[in-house]
Residue, then its C-alpha position, 0 to 999 in steps of 0.5 A: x582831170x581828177x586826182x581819181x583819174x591820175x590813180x586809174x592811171x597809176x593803179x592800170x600802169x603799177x606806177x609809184x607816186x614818183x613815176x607818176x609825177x615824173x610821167x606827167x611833169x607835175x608835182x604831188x599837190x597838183x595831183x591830188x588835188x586834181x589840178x590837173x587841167x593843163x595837163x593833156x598827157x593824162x586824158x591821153x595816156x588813159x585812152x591809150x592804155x584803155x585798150x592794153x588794160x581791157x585785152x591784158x591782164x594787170x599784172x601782164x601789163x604792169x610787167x610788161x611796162x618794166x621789160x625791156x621790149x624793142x624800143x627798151x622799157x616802156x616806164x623808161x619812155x614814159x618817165x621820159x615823156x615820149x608818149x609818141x614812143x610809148x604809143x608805139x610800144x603799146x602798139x607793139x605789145x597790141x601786135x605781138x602781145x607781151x612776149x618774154x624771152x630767156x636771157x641767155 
């Protein structure tokens, strides 16, 4: 994997460089210089959130990511490296589509 690709990554998600770091477990250096091969999370994340880019908006997705939804925020999921979780809250937001609700 490239640097390029982290920063599709972190340009569809509205991740700061920090957050990306922590969503893959690497450290700066490795990402831009693209030594990113022992890290399988970001082929993964960018496949699942292909879909979400092309059928949302990027401003929509980029919220969504930090709106609390069922299963709490998605950033929250991802910076804590459940990507089994943030597959199910994109699957959510597949179904439902993003959905926000006055506080009360």
């Amino acid at each position: 994997m490239t640097a390029t690709a982290a920063a599709v990554l972190m340009q569809r998600l509205g991740l700061t460089e920090d957050e990306l770091c922590r969503a893959l477990g690497a450290d700066p250096l490795s990402i831009v210089a693209g030594d990113l091969d022992d890290k399988p999370q970001l082929p993964l994340l960018l496949t699942l959130t292909e879909e979400a880019a092309e059928r949302t908006h990027a401003d929509a997705l980029r919220r969504w990511l930090r709106t609390s939804g069922p299963s709490g925020r998605p950033l929250d999921l991802l910076l804590a490296r459940d990507y089994a979780g943030f597959e199910d809250a994109l699957e959510t937001l597949a179904g439902r589509g993003f959905v926000i609700r006055k506080g009360t």
